[in-house]
PQR file of N, CA, C, O and H, with PARSE charges and radii, in Angstrom:
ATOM      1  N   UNK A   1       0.855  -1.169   0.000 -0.4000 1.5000
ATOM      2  CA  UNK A   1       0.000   0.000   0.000 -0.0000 2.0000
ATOM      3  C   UNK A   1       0.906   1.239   0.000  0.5500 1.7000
ATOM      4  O   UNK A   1       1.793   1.212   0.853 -0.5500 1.4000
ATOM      5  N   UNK A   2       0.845   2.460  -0.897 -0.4000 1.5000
ATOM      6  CA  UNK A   2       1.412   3.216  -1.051 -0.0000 2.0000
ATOM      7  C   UNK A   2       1.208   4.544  -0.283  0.5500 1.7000
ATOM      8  O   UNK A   2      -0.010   4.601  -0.114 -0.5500 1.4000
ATOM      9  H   UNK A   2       0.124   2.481  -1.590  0.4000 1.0000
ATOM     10  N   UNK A   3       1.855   5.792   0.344 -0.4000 1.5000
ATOM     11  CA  UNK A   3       1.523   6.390   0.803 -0.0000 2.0000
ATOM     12  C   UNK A   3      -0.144   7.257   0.798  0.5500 1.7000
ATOM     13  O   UNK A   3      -0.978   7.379   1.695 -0.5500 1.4000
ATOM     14  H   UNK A   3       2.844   5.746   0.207  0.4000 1.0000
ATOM     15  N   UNK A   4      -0.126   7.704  -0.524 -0.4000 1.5000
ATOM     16  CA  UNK A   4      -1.587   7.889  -0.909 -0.0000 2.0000
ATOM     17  C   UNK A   4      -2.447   6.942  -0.609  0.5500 1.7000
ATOM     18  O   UNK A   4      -3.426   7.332   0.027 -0.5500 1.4000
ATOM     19  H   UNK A   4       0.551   7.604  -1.252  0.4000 1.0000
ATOM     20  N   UNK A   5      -2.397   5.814  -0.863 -0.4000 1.5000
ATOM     21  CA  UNK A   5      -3.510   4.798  -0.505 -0.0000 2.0000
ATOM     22  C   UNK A   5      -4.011   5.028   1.185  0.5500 1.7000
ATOM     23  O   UNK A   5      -5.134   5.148   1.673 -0.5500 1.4000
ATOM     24  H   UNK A   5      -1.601   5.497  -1.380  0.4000 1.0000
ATOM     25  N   UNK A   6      -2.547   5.028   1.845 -0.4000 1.5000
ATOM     26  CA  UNK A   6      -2.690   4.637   3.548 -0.0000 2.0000
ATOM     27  C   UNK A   6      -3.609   6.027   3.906  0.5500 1.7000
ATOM     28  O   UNK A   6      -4.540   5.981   4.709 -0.5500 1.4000
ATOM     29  H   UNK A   6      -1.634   4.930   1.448  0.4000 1.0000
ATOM     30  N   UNK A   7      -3.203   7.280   3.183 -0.4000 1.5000
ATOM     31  CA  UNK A   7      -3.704   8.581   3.670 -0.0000 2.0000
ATOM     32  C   UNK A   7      -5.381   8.237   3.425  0.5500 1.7000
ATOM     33  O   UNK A   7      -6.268   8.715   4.132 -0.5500 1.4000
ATOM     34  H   UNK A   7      -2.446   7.317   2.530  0.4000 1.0000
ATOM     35  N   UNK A   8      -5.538   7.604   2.643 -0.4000 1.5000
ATOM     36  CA  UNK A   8      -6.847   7.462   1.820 -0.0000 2.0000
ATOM     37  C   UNK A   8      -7.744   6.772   2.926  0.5500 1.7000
ATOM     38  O   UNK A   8      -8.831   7.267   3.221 -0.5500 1.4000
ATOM     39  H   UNK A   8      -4.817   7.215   2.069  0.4000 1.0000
ATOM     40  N   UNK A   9      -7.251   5.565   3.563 -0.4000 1.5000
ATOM     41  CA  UNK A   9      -7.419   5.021   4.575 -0.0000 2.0000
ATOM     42  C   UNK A   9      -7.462   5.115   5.669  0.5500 1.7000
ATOM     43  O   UNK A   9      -8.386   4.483   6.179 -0.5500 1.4000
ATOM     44  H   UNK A   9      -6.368   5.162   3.323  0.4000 1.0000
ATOM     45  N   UNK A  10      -6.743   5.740   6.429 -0.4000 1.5000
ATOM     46  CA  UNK A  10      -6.603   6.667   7.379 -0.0000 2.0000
ATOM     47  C   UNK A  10      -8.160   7.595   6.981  0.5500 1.7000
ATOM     48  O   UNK A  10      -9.188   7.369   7.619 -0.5500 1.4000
ATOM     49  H   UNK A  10      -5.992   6.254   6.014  0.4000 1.0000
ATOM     50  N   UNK A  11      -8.126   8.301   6.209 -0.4000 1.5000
ATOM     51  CA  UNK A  11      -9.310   9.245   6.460 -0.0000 2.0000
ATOM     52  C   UNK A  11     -10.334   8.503   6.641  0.5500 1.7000
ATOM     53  O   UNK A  11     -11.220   8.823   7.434 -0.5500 1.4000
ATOM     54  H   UNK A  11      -7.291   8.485   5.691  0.4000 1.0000
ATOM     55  N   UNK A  12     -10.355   7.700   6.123 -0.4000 1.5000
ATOM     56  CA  UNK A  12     -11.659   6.643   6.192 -0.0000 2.0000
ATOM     57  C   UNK A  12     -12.429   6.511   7.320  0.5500 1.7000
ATOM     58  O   UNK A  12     -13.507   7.029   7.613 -0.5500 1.4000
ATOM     59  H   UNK A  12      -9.635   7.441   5.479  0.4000 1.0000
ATOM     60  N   UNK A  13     -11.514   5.517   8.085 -0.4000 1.5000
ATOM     61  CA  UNK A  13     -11.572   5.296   9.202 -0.0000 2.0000
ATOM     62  C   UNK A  13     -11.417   6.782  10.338  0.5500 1.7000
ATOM     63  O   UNK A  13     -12.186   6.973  11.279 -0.5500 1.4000
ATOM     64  H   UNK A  13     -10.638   5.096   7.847  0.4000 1.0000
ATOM     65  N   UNK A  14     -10.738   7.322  10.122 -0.4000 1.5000
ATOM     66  CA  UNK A  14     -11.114   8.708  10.686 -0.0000 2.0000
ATOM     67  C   UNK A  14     -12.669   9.184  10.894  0.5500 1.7000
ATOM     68  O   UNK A  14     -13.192   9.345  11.997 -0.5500 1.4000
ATOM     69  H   UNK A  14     -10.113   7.167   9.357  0.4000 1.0000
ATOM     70  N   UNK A  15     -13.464   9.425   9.323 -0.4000 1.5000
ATOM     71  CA  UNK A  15     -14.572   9.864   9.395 -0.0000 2.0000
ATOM     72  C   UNK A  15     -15.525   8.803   9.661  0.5500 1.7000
ATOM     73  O   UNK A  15     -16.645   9.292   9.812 -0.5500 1.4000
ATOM     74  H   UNK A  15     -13.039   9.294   8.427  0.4000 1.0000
ATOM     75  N   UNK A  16     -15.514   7.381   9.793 -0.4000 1.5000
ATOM     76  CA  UNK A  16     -16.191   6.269  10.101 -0.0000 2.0000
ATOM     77  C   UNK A  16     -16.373   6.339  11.544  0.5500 1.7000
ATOM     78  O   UNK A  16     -17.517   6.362  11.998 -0.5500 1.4000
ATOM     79  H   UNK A  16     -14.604   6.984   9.670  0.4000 1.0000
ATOM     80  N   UNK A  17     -15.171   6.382  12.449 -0.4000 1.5000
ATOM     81  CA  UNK A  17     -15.093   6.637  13.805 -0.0000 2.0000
ATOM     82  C   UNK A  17     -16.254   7.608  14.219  0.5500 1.7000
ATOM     83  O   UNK A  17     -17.299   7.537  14.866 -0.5500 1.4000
ATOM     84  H   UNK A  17     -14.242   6.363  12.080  0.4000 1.0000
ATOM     85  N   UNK A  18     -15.395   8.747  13.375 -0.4000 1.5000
ATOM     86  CA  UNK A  18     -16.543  10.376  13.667 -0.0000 2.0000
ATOM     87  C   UNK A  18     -18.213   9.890  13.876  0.5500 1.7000
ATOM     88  O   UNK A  18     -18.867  10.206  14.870 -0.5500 1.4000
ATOM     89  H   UNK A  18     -14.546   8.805  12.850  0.4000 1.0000
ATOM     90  N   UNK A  19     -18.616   9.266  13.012 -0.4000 1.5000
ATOM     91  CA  UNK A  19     -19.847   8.736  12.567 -0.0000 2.0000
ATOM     92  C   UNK A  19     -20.441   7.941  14.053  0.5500 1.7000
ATOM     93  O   UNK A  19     -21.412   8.310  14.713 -0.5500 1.4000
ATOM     94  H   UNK A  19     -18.084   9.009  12.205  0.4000 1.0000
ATOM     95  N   UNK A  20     -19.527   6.739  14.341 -0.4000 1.5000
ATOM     96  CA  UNK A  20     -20.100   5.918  15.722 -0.0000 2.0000
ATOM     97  C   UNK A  20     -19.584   6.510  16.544  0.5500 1.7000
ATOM     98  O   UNK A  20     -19.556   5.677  17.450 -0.5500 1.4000
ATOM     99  H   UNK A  20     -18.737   6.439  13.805  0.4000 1.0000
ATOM    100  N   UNK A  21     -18.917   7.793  17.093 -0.4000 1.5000
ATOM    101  CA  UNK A  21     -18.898   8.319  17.901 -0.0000 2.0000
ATOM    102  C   UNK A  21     -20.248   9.199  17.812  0.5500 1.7000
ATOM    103  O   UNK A  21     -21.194   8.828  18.508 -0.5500 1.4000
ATOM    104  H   UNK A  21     -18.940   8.469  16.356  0.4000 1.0000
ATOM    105  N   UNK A  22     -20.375  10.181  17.113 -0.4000 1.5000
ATOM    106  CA  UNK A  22     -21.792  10.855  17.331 -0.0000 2.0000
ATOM    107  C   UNK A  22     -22.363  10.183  17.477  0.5500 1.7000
ATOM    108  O   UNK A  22     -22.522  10.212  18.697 -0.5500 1.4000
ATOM    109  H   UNK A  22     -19.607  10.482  16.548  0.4000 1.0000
ATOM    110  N   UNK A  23     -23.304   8.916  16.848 -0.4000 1.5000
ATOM    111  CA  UNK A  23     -24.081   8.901  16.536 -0.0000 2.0000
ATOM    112  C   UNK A  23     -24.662   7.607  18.322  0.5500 1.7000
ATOM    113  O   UNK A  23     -25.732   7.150  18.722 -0.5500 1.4000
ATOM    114  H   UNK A  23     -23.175   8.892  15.857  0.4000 1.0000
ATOM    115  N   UNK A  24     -23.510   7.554  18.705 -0.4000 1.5000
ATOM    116  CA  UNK A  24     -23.449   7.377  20.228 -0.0000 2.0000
ATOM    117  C   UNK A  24     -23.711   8.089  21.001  0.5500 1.7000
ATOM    118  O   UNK A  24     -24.581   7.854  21.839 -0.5500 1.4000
ATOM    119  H   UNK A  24     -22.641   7.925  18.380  0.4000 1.0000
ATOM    120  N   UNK A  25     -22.937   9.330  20.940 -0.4000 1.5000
ATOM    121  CA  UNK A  25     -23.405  10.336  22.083 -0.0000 2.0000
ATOM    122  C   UNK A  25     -24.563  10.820  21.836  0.5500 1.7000
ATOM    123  O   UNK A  25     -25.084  11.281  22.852 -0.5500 1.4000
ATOM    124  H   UNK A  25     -22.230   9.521  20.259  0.4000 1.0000
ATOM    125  N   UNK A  26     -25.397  10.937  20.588 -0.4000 1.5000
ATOM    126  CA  UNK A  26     -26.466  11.147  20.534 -0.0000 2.0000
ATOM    127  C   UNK A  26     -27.442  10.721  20.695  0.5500 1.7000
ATOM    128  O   UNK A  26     -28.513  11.322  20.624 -0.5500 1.4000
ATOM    129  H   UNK A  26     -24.973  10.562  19.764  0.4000 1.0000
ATOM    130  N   UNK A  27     -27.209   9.206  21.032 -0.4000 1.5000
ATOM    131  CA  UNK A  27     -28.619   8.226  21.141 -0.0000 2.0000
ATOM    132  C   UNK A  27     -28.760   8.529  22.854  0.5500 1.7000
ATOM    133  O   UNK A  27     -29.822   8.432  23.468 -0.5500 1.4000
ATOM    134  H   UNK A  27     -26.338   8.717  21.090  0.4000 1.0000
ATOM    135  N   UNK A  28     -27.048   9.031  23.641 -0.4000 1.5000
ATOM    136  CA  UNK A  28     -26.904   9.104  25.376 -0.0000 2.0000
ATOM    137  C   UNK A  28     -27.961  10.053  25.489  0.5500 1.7000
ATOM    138  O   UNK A  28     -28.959   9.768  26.151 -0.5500 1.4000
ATOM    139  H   UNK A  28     -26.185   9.110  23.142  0.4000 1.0000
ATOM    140  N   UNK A  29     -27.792  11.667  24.642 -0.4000 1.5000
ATOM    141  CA  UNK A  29     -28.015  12.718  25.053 -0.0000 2.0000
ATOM    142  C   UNK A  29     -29.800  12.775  25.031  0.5500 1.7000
ATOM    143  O   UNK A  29     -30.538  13.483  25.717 -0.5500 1.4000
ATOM    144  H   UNK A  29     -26.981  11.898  24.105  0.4000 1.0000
ATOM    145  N   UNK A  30     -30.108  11.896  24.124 -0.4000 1.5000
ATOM    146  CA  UNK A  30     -31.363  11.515  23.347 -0.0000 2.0000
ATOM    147  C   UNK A  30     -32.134  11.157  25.004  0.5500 1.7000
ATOM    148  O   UNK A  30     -33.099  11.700  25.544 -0.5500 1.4000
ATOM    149  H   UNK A  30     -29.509  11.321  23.567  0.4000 1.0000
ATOM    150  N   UNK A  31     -31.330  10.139  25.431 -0.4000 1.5000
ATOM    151  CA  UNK A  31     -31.785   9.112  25.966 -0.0000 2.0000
ATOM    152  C   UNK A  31     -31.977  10.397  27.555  0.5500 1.7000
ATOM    153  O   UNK A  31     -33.011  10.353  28.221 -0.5500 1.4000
ATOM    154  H   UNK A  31     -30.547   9.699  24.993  0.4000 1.0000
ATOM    155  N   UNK A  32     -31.093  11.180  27.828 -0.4000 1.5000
ATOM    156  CA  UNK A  32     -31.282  11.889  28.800 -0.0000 2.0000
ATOM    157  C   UNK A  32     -32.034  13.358  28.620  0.5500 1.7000
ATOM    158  O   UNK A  32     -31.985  14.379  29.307 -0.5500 1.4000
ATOM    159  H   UNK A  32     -30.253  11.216  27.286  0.4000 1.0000
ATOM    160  N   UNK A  33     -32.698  13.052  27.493 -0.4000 1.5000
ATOM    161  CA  UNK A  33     -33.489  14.338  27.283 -0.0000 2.0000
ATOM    162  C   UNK A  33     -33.319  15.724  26.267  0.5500 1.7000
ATOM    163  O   UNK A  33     -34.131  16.584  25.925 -0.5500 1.4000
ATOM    164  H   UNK A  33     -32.738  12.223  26.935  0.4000 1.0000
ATOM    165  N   UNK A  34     -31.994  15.532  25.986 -0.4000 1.5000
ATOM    166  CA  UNK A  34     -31.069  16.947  25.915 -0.0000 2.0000
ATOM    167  C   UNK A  34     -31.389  16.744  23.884  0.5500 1.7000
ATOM    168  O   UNK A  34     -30.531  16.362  23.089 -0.5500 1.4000
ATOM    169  H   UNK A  34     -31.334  14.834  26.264  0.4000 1.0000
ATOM    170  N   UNK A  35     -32.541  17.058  23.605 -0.4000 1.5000
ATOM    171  CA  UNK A  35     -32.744  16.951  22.187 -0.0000 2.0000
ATOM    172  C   UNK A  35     -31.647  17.951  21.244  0.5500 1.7000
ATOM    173  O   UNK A  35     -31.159  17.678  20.147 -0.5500 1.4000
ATOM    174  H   UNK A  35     -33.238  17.368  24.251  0.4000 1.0000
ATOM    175  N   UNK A  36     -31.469  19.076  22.003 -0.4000 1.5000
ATOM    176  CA  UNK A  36     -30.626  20.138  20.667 -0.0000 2.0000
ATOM    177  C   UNK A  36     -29.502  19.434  21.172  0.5500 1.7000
ATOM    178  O   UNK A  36     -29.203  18.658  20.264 -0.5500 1.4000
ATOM    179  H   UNK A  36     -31.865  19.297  22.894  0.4000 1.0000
ATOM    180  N   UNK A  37     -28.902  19.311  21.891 -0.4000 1.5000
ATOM    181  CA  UNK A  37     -27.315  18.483  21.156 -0.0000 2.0000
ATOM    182  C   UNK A  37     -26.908  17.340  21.289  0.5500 1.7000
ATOM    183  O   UNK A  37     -25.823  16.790  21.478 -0.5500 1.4000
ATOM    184  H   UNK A  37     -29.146  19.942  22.629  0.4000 1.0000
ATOM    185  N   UNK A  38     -28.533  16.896  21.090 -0.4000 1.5000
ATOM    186  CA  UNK A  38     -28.470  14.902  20.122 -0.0000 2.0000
ATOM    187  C   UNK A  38     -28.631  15.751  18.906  0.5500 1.7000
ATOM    188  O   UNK A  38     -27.608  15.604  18.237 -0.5500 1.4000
ATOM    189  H   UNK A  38     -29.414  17.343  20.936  0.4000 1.0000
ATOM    190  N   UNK A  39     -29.213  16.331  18.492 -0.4000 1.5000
ATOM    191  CA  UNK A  39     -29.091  17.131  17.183 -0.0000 2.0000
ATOM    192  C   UNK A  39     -28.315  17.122  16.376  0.5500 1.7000
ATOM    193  O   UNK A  39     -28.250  16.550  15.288 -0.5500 1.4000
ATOM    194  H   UNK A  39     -30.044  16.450  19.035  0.4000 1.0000
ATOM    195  N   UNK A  40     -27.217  18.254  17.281 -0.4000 1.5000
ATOM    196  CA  UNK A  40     -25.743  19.034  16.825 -0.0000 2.0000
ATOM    197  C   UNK A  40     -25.120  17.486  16.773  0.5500 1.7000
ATOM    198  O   UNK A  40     -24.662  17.568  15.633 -0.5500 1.4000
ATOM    199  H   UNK A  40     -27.270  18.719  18.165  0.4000 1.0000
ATOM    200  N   UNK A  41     -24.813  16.268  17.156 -0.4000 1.5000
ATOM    201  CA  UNK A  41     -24.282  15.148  17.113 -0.0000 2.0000
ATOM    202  C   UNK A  41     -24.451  14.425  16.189  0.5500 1.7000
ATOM    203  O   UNK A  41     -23.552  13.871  15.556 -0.5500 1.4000
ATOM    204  H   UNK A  41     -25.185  16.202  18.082  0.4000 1.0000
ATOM    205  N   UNK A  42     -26.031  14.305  15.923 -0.4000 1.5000
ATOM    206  CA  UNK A  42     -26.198  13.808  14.315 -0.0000 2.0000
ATOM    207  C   UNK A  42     -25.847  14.525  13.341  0.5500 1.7000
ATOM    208  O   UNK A  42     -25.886  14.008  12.225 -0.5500 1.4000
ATOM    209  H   UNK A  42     -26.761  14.754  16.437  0.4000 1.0000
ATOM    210  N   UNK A  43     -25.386  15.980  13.488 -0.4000 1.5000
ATOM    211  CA  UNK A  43     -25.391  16.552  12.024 -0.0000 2.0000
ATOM    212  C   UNK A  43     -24.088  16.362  11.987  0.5500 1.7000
ATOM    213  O   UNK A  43     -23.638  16.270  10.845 -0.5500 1.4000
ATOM    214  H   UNK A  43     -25.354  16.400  14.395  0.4000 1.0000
ATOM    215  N   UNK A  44     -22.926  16.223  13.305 -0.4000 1.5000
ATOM    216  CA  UNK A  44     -21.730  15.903  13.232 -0.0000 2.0000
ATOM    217  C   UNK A  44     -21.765  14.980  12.386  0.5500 1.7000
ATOM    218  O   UNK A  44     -21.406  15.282  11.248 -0.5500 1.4000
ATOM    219  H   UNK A  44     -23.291  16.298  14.232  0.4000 1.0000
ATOM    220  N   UNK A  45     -22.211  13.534  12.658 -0.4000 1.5000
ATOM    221  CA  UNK A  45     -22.691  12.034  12.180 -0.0000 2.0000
ATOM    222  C   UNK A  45     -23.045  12.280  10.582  0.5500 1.7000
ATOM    223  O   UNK A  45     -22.749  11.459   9.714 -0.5500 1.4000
ATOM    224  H   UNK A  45     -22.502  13.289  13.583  0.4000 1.0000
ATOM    225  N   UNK A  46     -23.670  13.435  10.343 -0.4000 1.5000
ATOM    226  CA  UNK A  46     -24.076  13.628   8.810 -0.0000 2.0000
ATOM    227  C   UNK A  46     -22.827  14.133   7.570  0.5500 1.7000
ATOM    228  O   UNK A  46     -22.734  13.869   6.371 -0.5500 1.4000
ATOM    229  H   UNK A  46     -23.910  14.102  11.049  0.4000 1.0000
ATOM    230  N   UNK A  47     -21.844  15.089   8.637 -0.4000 1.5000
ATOM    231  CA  UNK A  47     -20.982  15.921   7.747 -0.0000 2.0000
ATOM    232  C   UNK A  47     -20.186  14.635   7.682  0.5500 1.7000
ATOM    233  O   UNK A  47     -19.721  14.360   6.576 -0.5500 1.4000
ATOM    234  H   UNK A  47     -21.919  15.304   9.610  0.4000 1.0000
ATOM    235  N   UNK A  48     -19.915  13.668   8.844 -0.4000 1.5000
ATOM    236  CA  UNK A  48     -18.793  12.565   8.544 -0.0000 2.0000
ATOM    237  C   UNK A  48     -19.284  11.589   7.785  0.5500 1.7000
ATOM    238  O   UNK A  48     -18.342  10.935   7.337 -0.5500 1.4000
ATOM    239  H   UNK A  48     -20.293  13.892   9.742  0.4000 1.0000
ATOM    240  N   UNK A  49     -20.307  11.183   7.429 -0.4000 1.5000
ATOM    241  CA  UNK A  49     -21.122  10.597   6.273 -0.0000 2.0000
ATOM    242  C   UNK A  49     -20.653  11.207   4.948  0.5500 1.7000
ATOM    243  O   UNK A  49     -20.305  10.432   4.058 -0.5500 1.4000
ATOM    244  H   UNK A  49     -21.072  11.714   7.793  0.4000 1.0000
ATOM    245  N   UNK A  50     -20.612  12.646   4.722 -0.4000 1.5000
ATOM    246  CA  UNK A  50     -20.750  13.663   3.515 -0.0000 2.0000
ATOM    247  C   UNK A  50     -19.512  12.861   2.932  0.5500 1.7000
ATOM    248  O   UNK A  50     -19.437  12.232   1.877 -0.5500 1.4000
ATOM    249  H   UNK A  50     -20.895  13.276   5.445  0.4000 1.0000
ATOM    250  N   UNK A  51     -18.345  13.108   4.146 -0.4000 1.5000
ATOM    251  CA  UNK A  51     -17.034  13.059   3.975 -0.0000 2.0000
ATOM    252  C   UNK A  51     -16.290  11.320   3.784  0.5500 1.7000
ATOM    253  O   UNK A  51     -15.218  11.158   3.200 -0.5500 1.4000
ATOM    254  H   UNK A  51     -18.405  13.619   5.004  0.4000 1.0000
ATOM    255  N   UNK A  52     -16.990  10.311   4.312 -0.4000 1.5000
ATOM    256  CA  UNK A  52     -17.271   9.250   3.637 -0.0000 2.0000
ATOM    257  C   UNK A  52     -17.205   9.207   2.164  0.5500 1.7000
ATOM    258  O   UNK A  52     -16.238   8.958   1.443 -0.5500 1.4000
ATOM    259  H   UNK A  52     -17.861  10.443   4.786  0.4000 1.0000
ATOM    260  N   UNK A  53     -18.714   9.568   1.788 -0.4000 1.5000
ATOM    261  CA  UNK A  53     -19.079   9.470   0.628 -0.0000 2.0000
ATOM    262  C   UNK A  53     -18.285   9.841  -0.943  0.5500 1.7000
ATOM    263  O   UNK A  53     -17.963   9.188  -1.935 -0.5500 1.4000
ATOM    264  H   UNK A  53     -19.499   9.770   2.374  0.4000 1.0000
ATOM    265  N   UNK A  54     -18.183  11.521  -0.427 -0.4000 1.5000
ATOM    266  CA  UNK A  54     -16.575  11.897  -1.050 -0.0000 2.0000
ATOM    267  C   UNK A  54     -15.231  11.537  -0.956  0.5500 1.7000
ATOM    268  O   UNK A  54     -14.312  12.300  -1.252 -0.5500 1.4000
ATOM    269  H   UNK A  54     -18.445  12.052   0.379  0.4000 1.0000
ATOM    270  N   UNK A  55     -15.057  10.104  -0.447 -0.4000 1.5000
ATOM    271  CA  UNK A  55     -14.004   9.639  -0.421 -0.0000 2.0000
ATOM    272  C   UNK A  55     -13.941   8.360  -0.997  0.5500 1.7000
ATOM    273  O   UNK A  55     -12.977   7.671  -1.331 -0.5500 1.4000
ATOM    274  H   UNK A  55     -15.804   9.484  -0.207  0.4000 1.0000
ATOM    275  N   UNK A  56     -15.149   8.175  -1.050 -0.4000 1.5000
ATOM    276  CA  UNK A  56     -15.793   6.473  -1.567 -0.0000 2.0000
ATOM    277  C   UNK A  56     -15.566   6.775  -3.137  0.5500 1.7000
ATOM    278  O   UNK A  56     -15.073   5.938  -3.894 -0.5500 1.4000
ATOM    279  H   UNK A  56     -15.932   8.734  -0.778  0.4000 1.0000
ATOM    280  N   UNK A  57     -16.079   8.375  -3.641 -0.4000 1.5000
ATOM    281  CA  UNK A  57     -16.177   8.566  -4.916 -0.0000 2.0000
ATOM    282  C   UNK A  57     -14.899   9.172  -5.362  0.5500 1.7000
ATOM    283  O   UNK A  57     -14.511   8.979  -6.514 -0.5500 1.4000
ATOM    284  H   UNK A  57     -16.479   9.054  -3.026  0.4000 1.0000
ATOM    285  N   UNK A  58     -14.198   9.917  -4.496 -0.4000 1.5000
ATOM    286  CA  UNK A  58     -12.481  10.377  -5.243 -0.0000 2.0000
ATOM    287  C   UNK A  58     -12.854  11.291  -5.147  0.5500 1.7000
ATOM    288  O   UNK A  58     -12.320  11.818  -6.122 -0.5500 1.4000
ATOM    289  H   UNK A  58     -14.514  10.073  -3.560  0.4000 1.0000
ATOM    290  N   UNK A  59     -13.659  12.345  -4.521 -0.4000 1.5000
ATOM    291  CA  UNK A  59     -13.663  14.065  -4.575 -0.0000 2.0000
ATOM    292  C   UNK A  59     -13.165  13.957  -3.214  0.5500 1.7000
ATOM    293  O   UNK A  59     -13.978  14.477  -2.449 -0.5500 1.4000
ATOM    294  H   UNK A  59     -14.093  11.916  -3.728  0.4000 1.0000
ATOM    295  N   UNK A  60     -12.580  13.688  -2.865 -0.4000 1.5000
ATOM    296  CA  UNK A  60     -12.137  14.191  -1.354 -0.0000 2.0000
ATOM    297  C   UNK A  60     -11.490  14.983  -1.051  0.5500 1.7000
ATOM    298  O   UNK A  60     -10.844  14.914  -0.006 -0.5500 1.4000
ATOM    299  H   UNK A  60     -11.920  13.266  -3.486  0.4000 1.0000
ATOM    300  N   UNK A  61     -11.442  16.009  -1.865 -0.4000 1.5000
ATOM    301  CA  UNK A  61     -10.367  16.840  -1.903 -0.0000 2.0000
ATOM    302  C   UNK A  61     -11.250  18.519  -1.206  0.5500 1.7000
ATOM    303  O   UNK A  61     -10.779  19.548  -0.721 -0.5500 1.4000
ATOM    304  H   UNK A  61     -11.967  16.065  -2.715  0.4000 1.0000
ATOM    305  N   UNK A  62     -13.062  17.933  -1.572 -0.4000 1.5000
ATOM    306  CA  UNK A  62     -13.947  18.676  -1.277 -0.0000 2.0000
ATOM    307  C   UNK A  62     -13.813  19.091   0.131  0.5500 1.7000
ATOM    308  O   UNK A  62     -13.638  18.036   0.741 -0.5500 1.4000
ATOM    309  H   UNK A  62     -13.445  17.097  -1.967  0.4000 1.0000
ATOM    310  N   UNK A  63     -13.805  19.787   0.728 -0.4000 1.5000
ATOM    311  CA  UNK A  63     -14.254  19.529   2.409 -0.0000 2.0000
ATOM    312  C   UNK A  63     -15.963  19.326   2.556  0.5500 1.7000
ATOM    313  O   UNK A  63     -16.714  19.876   1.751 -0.5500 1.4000
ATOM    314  H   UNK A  63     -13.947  20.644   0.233  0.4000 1.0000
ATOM    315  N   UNK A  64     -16.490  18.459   3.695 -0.4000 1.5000
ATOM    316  CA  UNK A  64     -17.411  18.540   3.807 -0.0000 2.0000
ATOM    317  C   UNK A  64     -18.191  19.713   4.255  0.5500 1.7000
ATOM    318  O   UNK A  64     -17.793  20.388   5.204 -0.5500 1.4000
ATOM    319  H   UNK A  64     -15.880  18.012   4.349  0.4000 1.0000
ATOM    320  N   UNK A  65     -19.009  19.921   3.779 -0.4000 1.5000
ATOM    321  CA  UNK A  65     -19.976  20.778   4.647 -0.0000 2.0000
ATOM    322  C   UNK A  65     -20.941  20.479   5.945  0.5500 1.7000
ATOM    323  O   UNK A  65     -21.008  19.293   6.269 -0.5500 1.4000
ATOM    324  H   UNK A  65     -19.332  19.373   3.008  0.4000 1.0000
ATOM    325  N   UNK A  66     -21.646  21.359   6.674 -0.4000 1.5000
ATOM    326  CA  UNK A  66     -22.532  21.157   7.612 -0.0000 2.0000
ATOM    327  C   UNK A  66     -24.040  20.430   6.491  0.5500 1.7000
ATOM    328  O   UNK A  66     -24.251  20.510   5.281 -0.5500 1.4000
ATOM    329  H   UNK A  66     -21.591  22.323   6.411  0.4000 1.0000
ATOM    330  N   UNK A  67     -24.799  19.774   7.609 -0.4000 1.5000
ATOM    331  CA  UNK A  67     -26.216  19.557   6.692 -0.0000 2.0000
ATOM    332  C   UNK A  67     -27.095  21.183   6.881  0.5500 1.7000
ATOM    333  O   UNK A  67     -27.095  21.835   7.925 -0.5500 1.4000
ATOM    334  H   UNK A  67     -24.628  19.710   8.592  0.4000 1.0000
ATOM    335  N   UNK A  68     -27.685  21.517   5.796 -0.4000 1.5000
ATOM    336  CA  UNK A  68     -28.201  22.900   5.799 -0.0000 2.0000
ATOM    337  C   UNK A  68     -29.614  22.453   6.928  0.5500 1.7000
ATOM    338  O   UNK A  68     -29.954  21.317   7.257 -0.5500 1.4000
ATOM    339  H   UNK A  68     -27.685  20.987   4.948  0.4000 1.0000
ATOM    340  N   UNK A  69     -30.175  23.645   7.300 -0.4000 1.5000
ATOM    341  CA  UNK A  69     -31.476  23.223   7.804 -0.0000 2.0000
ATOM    342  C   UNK A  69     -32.352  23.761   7.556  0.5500 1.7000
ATOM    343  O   UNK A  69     -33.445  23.395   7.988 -0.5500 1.4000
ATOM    344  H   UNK A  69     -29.899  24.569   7.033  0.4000 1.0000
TER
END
């Protein structure tokens, strides 16, 4: 695996993490009431999805954005 590849990989798993980390603290915050930042946690969970996706397809060069609301 070549340097580019590992970087490629590395992000991966970077924004995959991002993903089951929010989408953890948000089911806690959920679970204790605190709806606006189970919110702000899923949209975390959403931009690391974005950033997934653009990496799955080769634009990764994009930064992700926030989800609009």
């Amino acid at each position: 695996m070549d340097t580019q590849e590992r970087e490629w990989m590395h992000d991966l798993r970077n924004a995959a993490n991002a993903v089951g980390i929010s989408v953890t603290l948000g089911r806690r915050l959920v679970a204790d009431g605190d709806h606006v930042r189970a919110l702000e946690a899923l949209d975390r969970a959403e931009v690391a999805l974005v950033r997934i996706r653009d990496l799955l397809r080769g634009s990764a060069h994009r930064p992700a954005e926030p989800p609009r609301e």
